[in-house]
C-alpha positions as CSV (number, residue, x, y, z in Angstrom):
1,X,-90.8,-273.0,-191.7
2,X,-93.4,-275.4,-192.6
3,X,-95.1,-274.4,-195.9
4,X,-94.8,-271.4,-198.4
5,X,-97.4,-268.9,-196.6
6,X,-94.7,-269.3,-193.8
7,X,-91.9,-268.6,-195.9
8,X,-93.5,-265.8,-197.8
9,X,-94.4,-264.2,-194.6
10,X,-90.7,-264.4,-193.5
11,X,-89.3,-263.2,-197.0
12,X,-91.9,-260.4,-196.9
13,X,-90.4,-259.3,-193.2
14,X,-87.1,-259.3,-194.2
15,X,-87.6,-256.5,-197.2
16,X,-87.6,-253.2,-194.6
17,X,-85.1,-254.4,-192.7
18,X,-82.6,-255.4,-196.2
19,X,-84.3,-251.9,-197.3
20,X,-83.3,-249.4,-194.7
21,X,-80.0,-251.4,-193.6
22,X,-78.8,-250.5,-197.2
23,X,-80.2,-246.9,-197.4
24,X,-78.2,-246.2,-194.2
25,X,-75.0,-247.9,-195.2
26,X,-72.2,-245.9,-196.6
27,X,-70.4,-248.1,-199.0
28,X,-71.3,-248.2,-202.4
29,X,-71.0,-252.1,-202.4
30,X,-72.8,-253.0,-199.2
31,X,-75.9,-251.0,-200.4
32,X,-76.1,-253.3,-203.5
33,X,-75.4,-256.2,-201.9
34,X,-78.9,-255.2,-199.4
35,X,-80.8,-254.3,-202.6
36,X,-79.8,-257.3,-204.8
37,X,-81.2,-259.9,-201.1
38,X,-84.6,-257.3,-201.1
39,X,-85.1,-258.4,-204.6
40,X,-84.5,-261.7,-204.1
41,X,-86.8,-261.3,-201.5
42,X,-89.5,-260.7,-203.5
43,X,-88.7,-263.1,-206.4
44,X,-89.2,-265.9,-203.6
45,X,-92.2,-264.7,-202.4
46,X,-93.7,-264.6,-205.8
47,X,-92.2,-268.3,-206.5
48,X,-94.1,-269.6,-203.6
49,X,-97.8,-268.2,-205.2
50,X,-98.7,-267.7,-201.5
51,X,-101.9,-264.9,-202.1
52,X,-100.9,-263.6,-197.9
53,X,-97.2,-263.5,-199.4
54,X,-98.5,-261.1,-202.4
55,X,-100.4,-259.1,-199.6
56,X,-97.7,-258.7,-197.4
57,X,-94.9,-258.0,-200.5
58,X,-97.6,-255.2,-201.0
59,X,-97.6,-254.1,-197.6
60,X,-94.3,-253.8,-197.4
61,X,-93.8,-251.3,-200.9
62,X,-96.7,-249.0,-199.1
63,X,-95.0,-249.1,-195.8
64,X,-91.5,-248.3,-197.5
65,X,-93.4,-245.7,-199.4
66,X,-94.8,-244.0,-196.9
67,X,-91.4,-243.5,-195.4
68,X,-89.2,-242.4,-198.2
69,X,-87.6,-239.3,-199.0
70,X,-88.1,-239.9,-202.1
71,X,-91.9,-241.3,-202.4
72,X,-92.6,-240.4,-205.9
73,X,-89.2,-242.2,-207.1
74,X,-90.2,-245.7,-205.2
75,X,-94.2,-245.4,-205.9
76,X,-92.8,-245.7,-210.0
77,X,-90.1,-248.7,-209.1
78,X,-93.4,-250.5,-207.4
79,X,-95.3,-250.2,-210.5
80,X,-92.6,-250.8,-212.7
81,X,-92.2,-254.0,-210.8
82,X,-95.8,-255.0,-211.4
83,X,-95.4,-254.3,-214.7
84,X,-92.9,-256.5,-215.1
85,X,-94.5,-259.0,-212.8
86,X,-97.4,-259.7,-215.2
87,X,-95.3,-259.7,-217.9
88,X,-92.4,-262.2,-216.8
89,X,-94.4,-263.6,-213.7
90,X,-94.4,-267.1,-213.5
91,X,-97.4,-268.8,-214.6
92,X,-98.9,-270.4,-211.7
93,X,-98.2,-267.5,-209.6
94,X,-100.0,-265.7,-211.8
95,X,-103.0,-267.6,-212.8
96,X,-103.1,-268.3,-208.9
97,X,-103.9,-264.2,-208.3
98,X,-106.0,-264.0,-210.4
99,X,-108.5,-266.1,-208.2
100,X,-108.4,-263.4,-205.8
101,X,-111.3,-261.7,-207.3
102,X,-113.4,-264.2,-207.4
103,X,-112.3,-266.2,-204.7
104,X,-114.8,-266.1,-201.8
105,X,-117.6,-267.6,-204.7
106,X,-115.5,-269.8,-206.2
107,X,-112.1,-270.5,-204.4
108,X,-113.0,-274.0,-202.2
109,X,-109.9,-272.8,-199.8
110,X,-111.5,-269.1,-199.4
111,X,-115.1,-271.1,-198.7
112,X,-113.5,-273.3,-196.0
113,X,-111.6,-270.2,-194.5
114,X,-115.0,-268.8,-194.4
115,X,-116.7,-271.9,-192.6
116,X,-113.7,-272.1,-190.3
117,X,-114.4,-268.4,-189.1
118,X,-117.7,-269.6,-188.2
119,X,-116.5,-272.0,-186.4
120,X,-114.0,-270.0,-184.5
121,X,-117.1,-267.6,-183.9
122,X,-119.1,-270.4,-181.9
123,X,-116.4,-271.6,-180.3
124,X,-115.8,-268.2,-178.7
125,X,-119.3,-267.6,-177.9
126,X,-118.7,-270.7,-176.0
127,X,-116.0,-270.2,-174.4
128,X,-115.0,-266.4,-174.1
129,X,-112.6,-266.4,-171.7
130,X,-110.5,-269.2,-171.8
131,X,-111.5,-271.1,-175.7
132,X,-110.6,-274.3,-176.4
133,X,-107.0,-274.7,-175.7
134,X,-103.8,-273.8,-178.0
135,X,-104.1,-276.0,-181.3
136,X,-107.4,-277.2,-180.1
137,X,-109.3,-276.0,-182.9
138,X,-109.1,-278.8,-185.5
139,X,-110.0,-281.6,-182.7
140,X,-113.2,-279.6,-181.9
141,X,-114.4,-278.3,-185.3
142,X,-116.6,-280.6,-185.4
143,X,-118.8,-280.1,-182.3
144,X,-119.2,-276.0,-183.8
145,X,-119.9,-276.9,-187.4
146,X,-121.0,-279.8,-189.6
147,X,-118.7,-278.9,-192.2
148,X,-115.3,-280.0,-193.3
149,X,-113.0,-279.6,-190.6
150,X,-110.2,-276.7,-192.1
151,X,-107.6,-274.0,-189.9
152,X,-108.9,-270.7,-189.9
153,X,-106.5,-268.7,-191.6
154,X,-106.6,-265.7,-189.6
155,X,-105.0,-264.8,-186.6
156,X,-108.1,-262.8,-184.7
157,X,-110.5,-265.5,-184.7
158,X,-107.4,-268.6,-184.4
159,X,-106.4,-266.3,-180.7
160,X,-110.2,-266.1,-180.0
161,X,-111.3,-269.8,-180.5
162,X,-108.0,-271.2,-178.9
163,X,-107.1,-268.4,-176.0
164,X,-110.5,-266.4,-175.8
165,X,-110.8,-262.8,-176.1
166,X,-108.6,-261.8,-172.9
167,X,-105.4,-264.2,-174.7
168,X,-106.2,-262.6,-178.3
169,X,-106.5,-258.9,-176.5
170,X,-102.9,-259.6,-175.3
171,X,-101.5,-260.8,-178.1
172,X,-102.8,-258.0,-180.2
173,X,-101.5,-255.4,-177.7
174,X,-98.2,-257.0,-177.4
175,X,-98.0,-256.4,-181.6
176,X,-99.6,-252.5,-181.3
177,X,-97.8,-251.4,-178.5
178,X,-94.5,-252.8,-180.0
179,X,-95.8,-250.4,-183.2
180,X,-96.6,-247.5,-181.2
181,X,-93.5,-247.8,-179.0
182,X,-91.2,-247.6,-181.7
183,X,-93.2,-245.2,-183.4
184,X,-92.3,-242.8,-180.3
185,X,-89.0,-243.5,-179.9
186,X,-88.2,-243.0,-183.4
187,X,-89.6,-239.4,-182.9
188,X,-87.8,-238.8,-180.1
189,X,-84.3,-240.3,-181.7
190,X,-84.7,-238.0,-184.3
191,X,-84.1,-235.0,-182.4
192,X,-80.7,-236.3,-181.3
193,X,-77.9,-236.0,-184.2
194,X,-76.3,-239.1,-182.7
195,X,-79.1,-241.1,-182.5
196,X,-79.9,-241.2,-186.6
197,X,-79.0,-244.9,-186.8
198,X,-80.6,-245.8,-183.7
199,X,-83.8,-244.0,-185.1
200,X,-83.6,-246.0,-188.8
201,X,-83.7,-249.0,-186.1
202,X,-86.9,-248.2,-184.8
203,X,-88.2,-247.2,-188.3
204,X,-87.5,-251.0,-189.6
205,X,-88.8,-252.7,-186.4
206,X,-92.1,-250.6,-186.9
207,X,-92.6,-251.9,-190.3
208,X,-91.7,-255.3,-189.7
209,X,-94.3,-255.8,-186.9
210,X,-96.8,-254.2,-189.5
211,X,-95.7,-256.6,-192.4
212,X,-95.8,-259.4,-189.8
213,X,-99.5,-258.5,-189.0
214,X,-102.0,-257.5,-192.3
215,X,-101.2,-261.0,-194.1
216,X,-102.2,-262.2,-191.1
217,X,-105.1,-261.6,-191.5
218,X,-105.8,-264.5,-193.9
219,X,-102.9,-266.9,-192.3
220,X,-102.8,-268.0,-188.4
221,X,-98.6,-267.7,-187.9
222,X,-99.5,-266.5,-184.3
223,X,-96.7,-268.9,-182.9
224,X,-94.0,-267.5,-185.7
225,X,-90.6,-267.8,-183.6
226,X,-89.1,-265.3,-185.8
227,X,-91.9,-262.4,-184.6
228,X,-90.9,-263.5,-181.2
229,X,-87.5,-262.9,-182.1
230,X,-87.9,-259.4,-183.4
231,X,-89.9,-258.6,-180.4
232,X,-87.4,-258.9,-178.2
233,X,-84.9,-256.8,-180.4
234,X,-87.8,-254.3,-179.9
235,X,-87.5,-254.8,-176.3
236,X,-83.7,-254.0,-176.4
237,X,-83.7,-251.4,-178.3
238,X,-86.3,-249.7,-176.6
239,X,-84.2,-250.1,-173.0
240,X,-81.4,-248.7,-174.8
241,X,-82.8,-245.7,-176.4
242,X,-84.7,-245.1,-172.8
243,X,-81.4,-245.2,-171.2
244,X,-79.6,-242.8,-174.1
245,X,-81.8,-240.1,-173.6
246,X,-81.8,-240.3,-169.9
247,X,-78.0,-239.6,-169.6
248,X,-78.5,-236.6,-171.8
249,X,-77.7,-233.6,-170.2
250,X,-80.6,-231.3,-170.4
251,X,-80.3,-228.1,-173.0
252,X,-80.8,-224.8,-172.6
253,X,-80.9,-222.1,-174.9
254,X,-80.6,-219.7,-171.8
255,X,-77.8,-217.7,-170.2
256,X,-76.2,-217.9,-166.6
257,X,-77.5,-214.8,-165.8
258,X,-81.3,-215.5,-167.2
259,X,-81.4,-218.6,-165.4
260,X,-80.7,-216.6,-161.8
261,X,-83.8,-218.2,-159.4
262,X,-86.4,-216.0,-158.7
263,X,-85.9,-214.5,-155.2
264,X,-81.9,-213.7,-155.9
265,X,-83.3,-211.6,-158.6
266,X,-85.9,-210.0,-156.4
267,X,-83.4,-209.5,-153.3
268,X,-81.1,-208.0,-155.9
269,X,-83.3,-205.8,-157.6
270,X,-84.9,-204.6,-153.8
271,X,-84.8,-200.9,-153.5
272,X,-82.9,-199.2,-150.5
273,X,-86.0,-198.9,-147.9
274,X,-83.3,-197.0,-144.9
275,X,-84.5,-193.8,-143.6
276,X,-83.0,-191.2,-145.9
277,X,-82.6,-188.0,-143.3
278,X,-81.6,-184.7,-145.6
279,X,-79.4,-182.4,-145.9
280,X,-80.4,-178.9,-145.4
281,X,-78.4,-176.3,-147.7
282,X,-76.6,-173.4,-144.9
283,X,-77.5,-170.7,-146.9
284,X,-80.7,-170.9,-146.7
285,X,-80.4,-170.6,-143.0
């Protein structure tokens, strides 16, 4: 990890996983233990005043949120961890939010993000399909802008410049379908009794991939080896469940006599068609 946006972004991923790991573990002292590294968590990505790290810390409290039992109990511990945030917060961490605001007048690194996207806006127009080549964007800034040469800080328009729109389109359907895929599957898990844990799996690989992607949005960590990494957990645990449910044997809520095909139950239930000849009662005769 090269610099604290990195690090911040790596701190902010590990939260749901530290998160649901300890909500699902049994022993007293092991769910501690994955609480007291979440808050540590945090308290780094604070220390490193990285405004994408803030973002994604917040992400990740909204995305835990929204999957709680217990929603109202964790939306309090957020803001009680605010609140104590802007009270015992370091200094430069703090004085360093506060720019958010006003940042896009006044921040010189907000300004140049916004030049760069300019940048990475020409240099698409130019050359939409293929751009300018991986980690070619600094060495041609300056034939698509007269201004000082700075990344772009946001993943779209880094994939567009460098890859052009059919490299970004992949890259951003690699990250939704990973999403969506354990979205499903988590559904799906949940139905089985034995497949709780394999279910909380696909919960935390979900939110990871979403924590991964809104800061994102204002840093380019499109080559982060540890996304990569996850991604192919995804991959295995996706086979897996796949395979799971395919050896189930199939349910029914039926009887072996309501499940008799239809023709057995028409050949049985066929009324006697012979020629009934009849008696005639002798004393009538």
């Amino acid at each position: 990890m090269s610099e604290a946006n990195e690090y911040a972004l790596a701190m902010d991923m590990a939260i749901p996983i530290l998160f649901w790991l300890g909500a699902s573990e049994p022993r007293k002292k092991w769910r501690l233990a994955f609480r007291l590294m979440m808050f540590g968590c945090a308290v780094v990505v604070v220390g490193t005043r990285s405004r994408s790290g803030l973002l994604g810390l917040v992400t990740a409290g909204l995305v835990l949120a929204a999957f709680s039992k217990h929603k109202l109990l964790l939306v309090v511990g957020i803001v009680v961890a605010v609140v104590l945030l802007l009270l015992f917060g370091p200094q430069g961490a703090l004085q360093r939010y506060k720019t958010i605001p006003t940042a896009v007048s006044s921040d010189g690194s907000v300004i140049g993000r916004l030049q760069a996207w300019k940048a990475a806006i020409r240099m698409t127009e130019a050359h939409p399909i293929t751009g300018v080549g991986p980690r070619n964007f600094l060495y041609e800034f300056h034939n698509y802008s007269s201004d000082f040469p700075r990344v772009t800080h946001n993943v779209v328009f880094d994939m567009l410049s460098e890859t052009g729109i059919p490299g970004c389109l992949i890259f951003l359907a690699m990250i939704f379908s990973a999403i969506g895929e354990m979205y499903a599957l988590r559904l799906k898990a949940l139905a089985h009794p034995e497949m709780q844990q394999l279910a909380v799996f696909c919960q935390i690989l979900m939110a990871v991939f979403i924590v991964y992607l809104v800061p994102n949005m204002f840093i380019n960590r499109q080559d982060f080896d540890l996304m990569y990494q996850i991604l192919g957990v995804e991959a295995g645990l996706a086979a897996l469940l796949h395979q799971k449910m395919a050896d189930q044997p199939i349910q029914s809520n039926f009887t072996d006599s309501e499940v008799i095909p239809l023709w057995a139950k028409a050949r049985d239930e066929e009324p006697d068609r012979t020629l009934q000849i009849p008696r005639l009662d002798p004393e009538l005769n």
